[in-house]
C-alpha positions as CSV (number, residue, x, y, z in Angstrom):
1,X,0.9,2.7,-17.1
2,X,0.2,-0.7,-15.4
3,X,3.4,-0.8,-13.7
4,X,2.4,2.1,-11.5
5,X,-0.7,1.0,-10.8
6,X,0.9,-2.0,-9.5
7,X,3.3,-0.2,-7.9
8,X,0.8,1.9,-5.7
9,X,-1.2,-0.8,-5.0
10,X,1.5,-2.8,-3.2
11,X,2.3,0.5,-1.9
12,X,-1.0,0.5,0.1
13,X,-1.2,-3.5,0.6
14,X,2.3,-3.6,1.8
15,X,2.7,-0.8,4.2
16,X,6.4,-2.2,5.8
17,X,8.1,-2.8,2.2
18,X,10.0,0.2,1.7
19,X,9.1,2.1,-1.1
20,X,12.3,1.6,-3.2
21,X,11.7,-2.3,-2.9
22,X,8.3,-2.2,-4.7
23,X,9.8,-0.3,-7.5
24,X,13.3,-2.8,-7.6
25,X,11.0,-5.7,-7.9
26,X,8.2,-4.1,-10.0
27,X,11.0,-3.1,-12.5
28,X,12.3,-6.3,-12.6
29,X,9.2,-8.3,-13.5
30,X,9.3,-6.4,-16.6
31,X,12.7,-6.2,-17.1
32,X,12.2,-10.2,-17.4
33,X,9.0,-9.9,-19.4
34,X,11.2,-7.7,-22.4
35,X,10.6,-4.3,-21.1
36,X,12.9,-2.0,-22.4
37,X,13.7,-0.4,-19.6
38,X,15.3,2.7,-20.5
39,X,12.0,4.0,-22.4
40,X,9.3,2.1,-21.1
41,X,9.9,2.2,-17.3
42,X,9.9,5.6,-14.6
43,X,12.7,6.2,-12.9
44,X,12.4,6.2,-9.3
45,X,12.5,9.7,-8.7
46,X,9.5,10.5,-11.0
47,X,7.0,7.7,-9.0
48,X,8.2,8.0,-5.6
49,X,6.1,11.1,-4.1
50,X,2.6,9.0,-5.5
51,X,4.1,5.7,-3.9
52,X,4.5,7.5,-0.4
53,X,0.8,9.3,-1.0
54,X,-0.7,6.0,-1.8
55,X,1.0,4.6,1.4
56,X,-0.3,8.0,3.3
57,X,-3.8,7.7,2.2
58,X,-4.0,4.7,3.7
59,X,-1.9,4.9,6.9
60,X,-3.4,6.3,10.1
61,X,-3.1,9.6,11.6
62,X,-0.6,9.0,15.0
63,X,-2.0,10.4,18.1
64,X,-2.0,13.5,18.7
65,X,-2.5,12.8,22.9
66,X,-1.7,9.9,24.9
67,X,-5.4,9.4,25.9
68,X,-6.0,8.7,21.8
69,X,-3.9,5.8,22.2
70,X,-6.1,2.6,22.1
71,X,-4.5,-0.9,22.5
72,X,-7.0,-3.9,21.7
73,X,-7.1,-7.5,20.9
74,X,-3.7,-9.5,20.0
75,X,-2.2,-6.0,21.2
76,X,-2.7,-6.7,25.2
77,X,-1.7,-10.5,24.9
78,X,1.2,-12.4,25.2
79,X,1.8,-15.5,22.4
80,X,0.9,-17.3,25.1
81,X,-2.3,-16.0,26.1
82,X,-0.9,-13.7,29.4
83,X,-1.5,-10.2,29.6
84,X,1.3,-8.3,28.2
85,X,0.1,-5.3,29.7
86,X,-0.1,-3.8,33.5
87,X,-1.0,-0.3,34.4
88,X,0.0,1.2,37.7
89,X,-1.6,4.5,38.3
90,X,1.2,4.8,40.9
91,X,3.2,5.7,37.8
92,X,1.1,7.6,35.6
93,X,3.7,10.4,35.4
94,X,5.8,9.5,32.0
């Protein structure tokens, strides 16, 4: 069904909309296109796991040690340009 498809591909584009919200406003576009919407659209609960795998798929692993956590680019500056972060060995003990 197109409406999944479009569902899992906002799933993946838009990794900080929750889930449920990409269904609520999926459902409504065709809701306001005529869809009959007791036949013609899943429930929830029958498209959420492949929403969450599309998102997983995509997402990246975590770290599994702090030595795999890499901070680059816009990540190390401030808005204004500063550096937003300092390392002191002194406390390397967290």
């Amino acid at each position: 069904m197109k409406a999944v498809a479009s569902m899992r591909k906002c799933a993946r584009d838009e990794p900080h909309t929750p889930v449920h919200q990409i269904y609520n406003a999926e459902a409504a576009k065709l809701r306001s296109s005529g869809v009959d919407f007791a036949t013609d659209i899943p429930r929830f609960h029958s498209v959420k796991h492949g929403l969450y795998y599309q998102r997983h798929l995509f997402m990246p692993n975590l770290p599994s040690q702090r030595e795999d956590i890499v901070l680059e680019g816009v990540y190390t500056k401030t808005m204004d340009g500063k550096d937003f972060l300092a390392f002191d060995s002194q406390y390397l003990y967290l």
